[in-house]
KESE-701498 format. One record per residue (C-alpha): x, z, y; residue number from 1. Coordinates in steps of 0.5 Angstrom, whole numbers, padded with zeros to 4 digits. Example, Ala and Ser with C-alpha at 12.3 -4.5 7.8 and 13.67 -1.06 7.14 Angstrom:
2
X: 0025, Z: 0016, Y: -0009, nr: 1
X: 0027, Z: 0014, Y: -0002, nr: 2
***
This chain:
365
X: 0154, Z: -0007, Y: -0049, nr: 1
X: 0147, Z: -0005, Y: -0049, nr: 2
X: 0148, Z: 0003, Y: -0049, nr: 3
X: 0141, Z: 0004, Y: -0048, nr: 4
X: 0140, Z: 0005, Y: -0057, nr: 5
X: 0144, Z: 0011, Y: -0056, nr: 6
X: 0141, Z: 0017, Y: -0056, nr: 7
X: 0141, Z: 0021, Y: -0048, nr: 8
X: 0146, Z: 0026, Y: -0051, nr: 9
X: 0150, Z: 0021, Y: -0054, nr: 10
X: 0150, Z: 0017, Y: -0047, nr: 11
X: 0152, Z: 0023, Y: -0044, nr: 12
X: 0158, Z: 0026, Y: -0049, nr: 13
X: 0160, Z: 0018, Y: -0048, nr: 14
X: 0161, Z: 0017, Y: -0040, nr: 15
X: 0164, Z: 0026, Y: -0040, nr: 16
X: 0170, Z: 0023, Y: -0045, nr: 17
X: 0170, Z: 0016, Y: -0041, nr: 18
X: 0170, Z: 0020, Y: -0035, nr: 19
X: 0175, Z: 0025, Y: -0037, nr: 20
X: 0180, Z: 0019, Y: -0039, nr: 21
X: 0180, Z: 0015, Y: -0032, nr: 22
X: 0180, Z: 0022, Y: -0029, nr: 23
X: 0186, Z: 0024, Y: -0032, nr: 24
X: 0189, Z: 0017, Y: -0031, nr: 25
X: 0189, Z: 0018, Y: -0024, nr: 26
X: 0192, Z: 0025, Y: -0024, nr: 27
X: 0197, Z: 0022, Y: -0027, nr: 28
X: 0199, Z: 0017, Y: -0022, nr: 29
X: 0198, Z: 0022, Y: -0018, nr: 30
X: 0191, Z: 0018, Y: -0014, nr: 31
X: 0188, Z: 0022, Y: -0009, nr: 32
X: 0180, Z: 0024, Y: -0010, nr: 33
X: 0181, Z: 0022, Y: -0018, nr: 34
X: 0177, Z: 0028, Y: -0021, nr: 35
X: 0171, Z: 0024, Y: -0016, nr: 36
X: 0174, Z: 0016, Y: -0017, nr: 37
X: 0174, Z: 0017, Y: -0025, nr: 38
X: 0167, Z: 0019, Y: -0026, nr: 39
X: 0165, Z: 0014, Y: -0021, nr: 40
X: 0168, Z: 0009, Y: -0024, nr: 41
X: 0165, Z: 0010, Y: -0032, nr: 42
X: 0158, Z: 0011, Y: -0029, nr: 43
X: 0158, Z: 0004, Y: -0025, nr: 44
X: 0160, Z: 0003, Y: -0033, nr: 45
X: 0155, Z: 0005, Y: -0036, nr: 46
X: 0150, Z: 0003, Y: -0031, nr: 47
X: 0152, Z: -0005, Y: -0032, nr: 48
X: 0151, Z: -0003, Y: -0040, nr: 49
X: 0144, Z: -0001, Y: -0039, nr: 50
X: 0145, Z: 0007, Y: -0040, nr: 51
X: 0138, Z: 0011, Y: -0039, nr: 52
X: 0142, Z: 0017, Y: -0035, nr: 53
X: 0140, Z: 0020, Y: -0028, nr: 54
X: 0143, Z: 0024, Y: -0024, nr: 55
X: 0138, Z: 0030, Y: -0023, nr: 56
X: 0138, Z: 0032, Y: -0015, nr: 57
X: 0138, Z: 0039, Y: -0018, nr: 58
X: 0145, Z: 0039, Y: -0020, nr: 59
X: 0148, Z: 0033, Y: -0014, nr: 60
X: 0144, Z: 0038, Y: -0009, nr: 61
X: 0150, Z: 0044, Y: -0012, nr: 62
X: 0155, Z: 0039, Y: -0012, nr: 63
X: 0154, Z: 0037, Y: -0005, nr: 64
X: 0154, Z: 0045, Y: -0002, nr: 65
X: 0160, Z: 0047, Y: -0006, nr: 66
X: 0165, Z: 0041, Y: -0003, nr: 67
X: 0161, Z: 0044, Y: 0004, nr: 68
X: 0164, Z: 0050, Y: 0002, nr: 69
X: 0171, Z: 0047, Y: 0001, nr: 70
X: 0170, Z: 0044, Y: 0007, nr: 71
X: 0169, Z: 0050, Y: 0011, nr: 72
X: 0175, Z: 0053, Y: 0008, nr: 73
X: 0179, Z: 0047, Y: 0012, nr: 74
X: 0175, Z: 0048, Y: 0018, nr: 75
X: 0178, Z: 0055, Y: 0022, nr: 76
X: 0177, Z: 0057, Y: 0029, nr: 77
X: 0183, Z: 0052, Y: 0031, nr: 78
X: 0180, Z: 0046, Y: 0028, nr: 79
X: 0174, Z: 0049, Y: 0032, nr: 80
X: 0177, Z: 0049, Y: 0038, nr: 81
X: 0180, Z: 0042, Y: 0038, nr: 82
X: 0173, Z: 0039, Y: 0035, nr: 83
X: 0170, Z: 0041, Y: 0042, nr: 84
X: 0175, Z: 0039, Y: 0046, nr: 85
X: 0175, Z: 0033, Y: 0044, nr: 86
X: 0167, Z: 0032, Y: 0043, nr: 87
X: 0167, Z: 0026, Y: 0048, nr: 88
X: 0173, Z: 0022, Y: 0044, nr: 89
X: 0168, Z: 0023, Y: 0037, nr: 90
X: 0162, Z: 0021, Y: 0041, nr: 91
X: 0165, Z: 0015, Y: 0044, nr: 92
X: 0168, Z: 0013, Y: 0037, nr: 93
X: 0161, Z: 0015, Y: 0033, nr: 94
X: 0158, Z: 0011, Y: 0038, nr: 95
X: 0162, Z: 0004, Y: 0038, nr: 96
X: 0162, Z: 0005, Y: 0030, nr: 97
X: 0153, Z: 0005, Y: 0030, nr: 98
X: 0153, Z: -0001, Y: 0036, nr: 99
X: 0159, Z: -0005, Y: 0031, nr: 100
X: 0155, Z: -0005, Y: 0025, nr: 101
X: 0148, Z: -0006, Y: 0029, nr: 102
X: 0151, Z: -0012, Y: 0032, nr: 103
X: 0153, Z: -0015, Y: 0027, nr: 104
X: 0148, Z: -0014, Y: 0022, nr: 105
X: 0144, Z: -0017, Y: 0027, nr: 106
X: 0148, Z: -0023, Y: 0027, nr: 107
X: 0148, Z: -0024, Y: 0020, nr: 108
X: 0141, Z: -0023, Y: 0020, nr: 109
X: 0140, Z: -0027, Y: 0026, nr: 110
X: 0145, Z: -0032, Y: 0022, nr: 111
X: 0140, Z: -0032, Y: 0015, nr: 112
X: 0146, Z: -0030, Y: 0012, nr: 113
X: 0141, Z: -0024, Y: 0008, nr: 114
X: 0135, Z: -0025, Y: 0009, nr: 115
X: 0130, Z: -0021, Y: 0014, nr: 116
X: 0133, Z: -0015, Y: 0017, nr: 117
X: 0137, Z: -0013, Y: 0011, nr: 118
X: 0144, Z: -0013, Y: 0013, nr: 119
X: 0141, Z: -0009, Y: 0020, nr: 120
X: 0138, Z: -0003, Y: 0016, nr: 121
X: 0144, Z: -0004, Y: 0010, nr: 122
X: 0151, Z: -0003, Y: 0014, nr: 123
X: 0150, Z: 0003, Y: 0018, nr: 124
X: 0154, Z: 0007, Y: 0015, nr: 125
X: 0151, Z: 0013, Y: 0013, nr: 126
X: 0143, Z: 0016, Y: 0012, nr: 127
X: 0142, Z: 0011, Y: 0006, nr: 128
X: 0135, Z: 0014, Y: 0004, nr: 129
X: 0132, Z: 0014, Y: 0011, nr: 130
X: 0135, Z: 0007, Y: 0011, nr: 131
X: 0132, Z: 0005, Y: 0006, nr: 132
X: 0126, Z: 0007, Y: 0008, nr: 133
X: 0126, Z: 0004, Y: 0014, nr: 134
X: 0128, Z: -0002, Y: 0010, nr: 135
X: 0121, Z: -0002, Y: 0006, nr: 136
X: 0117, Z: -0001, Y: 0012, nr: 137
X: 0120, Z: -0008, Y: 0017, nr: 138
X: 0120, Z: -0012, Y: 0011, nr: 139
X: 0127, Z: -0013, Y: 0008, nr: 140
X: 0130, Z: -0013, Y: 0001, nr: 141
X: 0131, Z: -0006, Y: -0001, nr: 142
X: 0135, Z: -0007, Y: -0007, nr: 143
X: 0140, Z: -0010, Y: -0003, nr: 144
X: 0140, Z: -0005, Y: 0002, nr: 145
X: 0141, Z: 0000, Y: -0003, nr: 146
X: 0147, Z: -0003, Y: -0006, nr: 147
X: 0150, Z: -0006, Y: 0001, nr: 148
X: 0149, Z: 0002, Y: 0002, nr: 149
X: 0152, Z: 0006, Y: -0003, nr: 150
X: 0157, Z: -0001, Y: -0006, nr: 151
X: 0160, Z: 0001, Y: 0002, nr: 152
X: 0161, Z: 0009, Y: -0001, nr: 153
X: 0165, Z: 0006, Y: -0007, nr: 154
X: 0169, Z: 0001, Y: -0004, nr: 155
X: 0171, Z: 0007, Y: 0001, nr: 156
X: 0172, Z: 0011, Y: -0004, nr: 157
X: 0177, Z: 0007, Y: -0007, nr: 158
X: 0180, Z: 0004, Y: -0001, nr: 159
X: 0181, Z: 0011, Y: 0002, nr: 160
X: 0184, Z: 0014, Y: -0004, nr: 161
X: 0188, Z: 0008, Y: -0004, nr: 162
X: 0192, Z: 0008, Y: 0002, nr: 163
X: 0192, Z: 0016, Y: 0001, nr: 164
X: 0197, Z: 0014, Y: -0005, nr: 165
X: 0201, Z: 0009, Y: -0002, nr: 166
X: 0202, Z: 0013, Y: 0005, nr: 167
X: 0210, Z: 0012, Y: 0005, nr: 168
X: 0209, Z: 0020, Y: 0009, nr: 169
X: 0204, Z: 0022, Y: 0003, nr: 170
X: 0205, Z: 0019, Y: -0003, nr: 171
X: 0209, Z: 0025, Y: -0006, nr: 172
X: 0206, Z: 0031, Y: -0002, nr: 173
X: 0199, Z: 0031, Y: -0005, nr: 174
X: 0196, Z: 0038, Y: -0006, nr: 175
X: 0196, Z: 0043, Y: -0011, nr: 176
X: 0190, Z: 0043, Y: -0016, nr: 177
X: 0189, Z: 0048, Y: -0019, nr: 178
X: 0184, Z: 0049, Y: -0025, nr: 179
X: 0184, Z: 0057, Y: -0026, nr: 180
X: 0186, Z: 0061, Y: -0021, nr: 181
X: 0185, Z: 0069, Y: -0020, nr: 182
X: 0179, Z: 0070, Y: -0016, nr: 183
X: 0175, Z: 0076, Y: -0014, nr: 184
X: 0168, Z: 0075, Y: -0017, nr: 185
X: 0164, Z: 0079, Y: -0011, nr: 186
X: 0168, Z: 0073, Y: -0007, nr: 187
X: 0165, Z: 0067, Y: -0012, nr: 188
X: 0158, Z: 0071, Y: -0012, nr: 189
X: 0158, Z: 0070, Y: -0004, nr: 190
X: 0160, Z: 0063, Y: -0004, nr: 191
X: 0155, Z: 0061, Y: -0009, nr: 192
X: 0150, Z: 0065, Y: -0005, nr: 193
X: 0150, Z: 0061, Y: 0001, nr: 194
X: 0151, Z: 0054, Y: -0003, nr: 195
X: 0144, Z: 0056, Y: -0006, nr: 196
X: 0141, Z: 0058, Y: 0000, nr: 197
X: 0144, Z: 0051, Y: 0003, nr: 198
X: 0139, Z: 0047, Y: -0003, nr: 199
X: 0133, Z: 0051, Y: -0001, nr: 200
X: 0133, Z: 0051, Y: 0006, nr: 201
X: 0135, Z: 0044, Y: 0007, nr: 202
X: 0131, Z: 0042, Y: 0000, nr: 203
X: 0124, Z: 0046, Y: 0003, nr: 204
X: 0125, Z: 0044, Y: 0011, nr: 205
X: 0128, Z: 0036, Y: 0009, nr: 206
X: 0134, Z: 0037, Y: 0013, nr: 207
X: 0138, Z: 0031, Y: 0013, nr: 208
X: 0145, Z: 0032, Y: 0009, nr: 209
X: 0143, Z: 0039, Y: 0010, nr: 210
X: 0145, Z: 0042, Y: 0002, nr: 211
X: 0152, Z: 0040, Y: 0005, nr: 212
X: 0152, Z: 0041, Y: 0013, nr: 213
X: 0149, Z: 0049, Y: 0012, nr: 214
X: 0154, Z: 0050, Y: 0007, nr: 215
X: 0159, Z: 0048, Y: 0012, nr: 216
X: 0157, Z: 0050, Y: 0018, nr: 217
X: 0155, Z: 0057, Y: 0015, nr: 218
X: 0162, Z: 0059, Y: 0011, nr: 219
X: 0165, Z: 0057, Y: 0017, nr: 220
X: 0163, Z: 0062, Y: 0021, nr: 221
X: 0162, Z: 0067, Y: 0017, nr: 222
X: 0169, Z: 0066, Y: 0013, nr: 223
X: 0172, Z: 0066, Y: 0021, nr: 224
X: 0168, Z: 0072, Y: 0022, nr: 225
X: 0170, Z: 0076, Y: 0016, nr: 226
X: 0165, Z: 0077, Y: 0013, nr: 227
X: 0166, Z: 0073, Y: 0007, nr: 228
X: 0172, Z: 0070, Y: 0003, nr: 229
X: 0171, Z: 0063, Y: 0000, nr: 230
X: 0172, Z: 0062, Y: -0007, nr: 231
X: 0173, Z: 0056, Y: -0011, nr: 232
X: 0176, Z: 0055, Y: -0016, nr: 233
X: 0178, Z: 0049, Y: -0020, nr: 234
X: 0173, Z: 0047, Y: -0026, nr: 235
X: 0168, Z: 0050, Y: -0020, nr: 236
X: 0170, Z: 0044, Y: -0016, nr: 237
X: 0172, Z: 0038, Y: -0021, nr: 238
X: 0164, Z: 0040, Y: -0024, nr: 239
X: 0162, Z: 0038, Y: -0017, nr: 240
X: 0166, Z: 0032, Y: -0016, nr: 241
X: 0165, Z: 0030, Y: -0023, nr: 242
X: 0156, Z: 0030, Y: -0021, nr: 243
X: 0159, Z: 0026, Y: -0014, nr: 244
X: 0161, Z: 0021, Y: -0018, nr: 245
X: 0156, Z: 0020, Y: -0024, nr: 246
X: 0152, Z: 0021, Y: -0018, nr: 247
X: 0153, Z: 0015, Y: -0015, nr: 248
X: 0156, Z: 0011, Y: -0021, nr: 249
X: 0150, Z: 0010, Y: -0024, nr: 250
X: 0146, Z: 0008, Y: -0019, nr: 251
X: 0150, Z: 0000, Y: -0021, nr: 252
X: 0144, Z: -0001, Y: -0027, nr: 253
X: 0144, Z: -0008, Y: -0029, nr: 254
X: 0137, Z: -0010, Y: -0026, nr: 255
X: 0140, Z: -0009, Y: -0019, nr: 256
X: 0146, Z: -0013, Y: -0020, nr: 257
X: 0142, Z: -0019, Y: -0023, nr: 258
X: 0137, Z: -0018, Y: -0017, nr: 259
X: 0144, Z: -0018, Y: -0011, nr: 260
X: 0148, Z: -0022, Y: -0015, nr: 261
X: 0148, Z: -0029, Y: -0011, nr: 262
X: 0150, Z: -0023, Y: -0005, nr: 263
X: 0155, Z: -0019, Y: -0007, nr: 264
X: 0161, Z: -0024, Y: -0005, nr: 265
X: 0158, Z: -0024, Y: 0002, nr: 266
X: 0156, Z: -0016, Y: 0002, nr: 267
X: 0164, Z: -0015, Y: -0001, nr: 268
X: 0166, Z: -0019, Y: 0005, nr: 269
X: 0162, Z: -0016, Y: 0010, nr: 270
X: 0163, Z: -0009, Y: 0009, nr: 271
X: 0171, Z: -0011, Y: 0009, nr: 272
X: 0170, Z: -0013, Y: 0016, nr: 273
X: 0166, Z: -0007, Y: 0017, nr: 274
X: 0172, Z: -0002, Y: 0014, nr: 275
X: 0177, Z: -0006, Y: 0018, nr: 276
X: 0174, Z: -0004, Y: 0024, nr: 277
X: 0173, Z: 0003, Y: 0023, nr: 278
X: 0180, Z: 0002, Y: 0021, nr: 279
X: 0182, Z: -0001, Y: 0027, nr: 280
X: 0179, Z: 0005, Y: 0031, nr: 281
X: 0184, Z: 0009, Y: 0026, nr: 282
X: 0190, Z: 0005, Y: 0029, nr: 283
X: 0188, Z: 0007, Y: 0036, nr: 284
X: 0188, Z: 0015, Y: 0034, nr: 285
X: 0194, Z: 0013, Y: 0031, nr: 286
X: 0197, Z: 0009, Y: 0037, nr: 287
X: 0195, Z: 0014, Y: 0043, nr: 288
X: 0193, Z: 0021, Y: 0041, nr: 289
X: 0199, Z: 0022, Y: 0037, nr: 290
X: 0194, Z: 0023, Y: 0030, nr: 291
X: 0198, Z: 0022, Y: 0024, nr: 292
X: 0195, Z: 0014, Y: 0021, nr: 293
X: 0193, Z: 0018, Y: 0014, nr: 294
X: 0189, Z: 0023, Y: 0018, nr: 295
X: 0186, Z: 0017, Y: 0023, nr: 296
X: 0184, Z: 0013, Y: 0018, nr: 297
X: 0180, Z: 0018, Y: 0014, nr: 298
X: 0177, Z: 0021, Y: 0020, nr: 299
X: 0175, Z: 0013, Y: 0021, nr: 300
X: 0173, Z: 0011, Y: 0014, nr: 301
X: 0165, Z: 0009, Y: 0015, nr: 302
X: 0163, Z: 0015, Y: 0009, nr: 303
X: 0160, Z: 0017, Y: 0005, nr: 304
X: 0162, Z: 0025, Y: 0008, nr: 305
X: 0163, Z: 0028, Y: 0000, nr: 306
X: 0167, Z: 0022, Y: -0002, nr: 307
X: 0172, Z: 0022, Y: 0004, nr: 308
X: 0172, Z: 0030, Y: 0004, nr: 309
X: 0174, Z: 0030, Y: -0004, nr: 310
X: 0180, Z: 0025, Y: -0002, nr: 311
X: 0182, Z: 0029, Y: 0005, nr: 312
X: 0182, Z: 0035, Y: 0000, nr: 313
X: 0187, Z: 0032, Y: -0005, nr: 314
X: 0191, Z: 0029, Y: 0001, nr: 315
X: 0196, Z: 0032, Y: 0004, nr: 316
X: 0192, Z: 0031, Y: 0012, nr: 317
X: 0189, Z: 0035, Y: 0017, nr: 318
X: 0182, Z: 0035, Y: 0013, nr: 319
X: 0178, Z: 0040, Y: 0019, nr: 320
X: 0180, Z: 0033, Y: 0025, nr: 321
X: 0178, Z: 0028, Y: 0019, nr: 322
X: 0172, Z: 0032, Y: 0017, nr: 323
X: 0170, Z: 0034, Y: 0024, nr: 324
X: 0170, Z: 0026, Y: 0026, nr: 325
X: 0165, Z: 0026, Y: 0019, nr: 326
X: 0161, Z: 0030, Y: 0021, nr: 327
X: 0160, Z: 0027, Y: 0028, nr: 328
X: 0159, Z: 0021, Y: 0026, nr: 329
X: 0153, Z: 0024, Y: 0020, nr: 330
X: 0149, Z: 0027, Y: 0025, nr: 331
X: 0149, Z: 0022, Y: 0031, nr: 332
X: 0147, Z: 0017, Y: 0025, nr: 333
X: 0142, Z: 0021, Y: 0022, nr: 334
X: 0139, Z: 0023, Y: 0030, nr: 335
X: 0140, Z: 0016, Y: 0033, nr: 336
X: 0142, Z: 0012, Y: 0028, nr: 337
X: 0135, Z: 0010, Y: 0026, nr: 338
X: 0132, Z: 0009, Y: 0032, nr: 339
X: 0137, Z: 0004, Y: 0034, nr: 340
X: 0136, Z: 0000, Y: 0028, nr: 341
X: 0129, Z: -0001, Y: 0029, nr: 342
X: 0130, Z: -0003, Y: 0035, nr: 343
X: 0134, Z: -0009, Y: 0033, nr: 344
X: 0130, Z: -0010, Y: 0027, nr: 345
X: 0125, Z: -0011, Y: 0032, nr: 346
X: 0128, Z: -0017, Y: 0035, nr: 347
X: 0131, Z: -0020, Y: 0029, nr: 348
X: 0125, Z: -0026, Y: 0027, nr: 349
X: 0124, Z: -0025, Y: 0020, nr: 350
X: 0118, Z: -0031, Y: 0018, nr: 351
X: 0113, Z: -0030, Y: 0012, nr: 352
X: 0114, Z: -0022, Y: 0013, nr: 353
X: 0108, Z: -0017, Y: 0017, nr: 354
X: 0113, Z: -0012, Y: 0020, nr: 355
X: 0109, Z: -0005, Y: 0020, nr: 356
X: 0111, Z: 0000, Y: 0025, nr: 357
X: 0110, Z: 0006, Y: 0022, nr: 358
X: 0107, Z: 0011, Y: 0026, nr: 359
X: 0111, Z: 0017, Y: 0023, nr: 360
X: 0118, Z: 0015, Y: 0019, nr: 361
X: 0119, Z: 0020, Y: 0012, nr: 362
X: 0124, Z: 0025, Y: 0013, nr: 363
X: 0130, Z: 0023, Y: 0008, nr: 364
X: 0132, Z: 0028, Y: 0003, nr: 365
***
């Protein structure tokens, strides 16, 4: 089907009702992160049926600071306190999960499984944009590292909300949603001022991941200060939720698939392999530190942050350990990851391609 012949506000009143109905399905098996996943899916529809739809940043930058806030709201001072305890742990498991994905996209390049130095830039997980443009620049296929890059948020997406649902100590204890709540609207006022300011720090000072990070950080300190009150209410969040997924969705146009699709068998397989390990890394939180399997393996899930933080919220786990394990991994592969991964697309031959190295790399939005 061509959804192309339809006019901008059809396409949009089409994929809001598409994405009504698959998100209310889900809720109705109780899926954990459905007011994201059904959204998601109905865009990854419409992007195959040729729609003209984006996604402004505008909106996805808001959407981004309001699942900051939430997130703030998890993160109290006991969460806090944990998180720097166990700093080295975080650390040491962001670490192994940057060096595994290196060392594998090294193989595969090195293997000629894909071609040039795609699979080092399209594994690790996180930072896509700044991958992205570093791709460009050492020469390797950029519409295969975007799709490897955000095929990975949805395959985690689903995976995560899947074994959420099917947790034998979760399935029935999913938390409480609800769409209009009381609220005091000085509080609403306070939360939408620091998303807002949020967008236009990490917008004018291009801080990676920051329409979400300063959100984060900057409610949680002042909600444990008590200065404020986070307030968000359901339709609030299910707005944010809605944008995340379509956000993504629509990224899958059909001219991209045709141009990877010869890949997609071996990209799934890969990323497969990749999402084992992390779990594999989550079955060792489990095994010797005690944390519960559904909290591990979320914590371990290779992103994207929003996604696994809307499941973790829907869920009932520890989302302050998930998400501090998230954030961990976020910022140690926005400073470290891109270097490293020069450094081993330095050492992968790729014939008939000039490698440029760029005197100054653009910072990723």
């Amino acid at each position: 089907m061509d959804i192309s012949r339809f006019s901008r506000p059809r396409q949009w009143g089409l994929l809001f009702l598409l994405s009504a109905v698959l998100a209310f399905l889900f809720l109705a098996v109780h899926l954990p992160g459905a007011l994201m996943l059904g959204p998601m899916i109905a865009a990854i529809v419409f992007g195959v049926s040729r729609s003209t739809l984006r996604v402004h940043r505008v909106p996805f930058s808001f959407s981004q600071g309001v699942v900051g806030c939430m997130v703030a709201q998890a993160l109290k001072p006991s969460v806090l306190h944990a998180f720097w305890q166990r700093g080295l742990l975080f650390a040491s498991l962001v670490v192994a999960i940057i060096v595994f994905n290196c060392a594998l996209g090294w193989l595969l390049s090195r293997a000629k499984i894909f071609p040039g130095t795609t699979a080092v830039w399209g594994l690790l997980p996180g930072a896509a944009s700044s991958m992205v443009i570093m791709a460009e620049a050492y020469g390797a296929d950029v519409r295969l590292v975007a799709f490897i890059q955000y095929l990975r948020v949805v395959m985690v997406g689903f995976l995560a909300s899947g074994v959420a649902h099917f947790s034998l100590h979760h399935a029935l204890t999913g938390k409480v949603f609800l769409w209009f709540p009381r609220f005091s609207p000085l509080a609403l006022g306070e939360t939408m001022a620091i998303v807002l300011a949020g967008m236009g720090i990490g917008s004018f000072f291009r801080i990676p991941g920051g329409m979400l990070l300063i959100p984060l950080i900057a409610g949680s300190v002042l909600e444990a200060a008590g200065m404020i009150s986070i307030v968000l209410p359901g339709w609030l969040l299910a707005g944010a939720y809605l944008c995340i997924g379509w956000m993504v969705g629509l990224r899958f146009q059909r001219d991209v698939l045709s141009s990877v699709a010869r890949m997609i068998p071996r990209t799934i397989f890969v990323l497969l392999v990749v999402i084992a390990f992390c779990g594999f890394l989550g079955f060792l939180l489990n095994r010797f530190l005690g944390v519960d399997p559904l909290t591990a393996y979320l914590a371990t899930s290779p992103g994207g942050v929003d996604a696994v933080a809307i499941i973790a919220a829907s869920a009932n786990v520890k989302i302050g350990f998930v998400m501090a394990m998230q954030l961990s991994r976020m910022m140690m592969v926005v400073l470290i990851g891109p270097v490293f991964s020069k450094w081993v697309a330095n050492r992968v031959p790729s014939p008939g391609v000039q490698r440029p190295v760029p005197k100054s790399e653009p910072s990723e939005h």
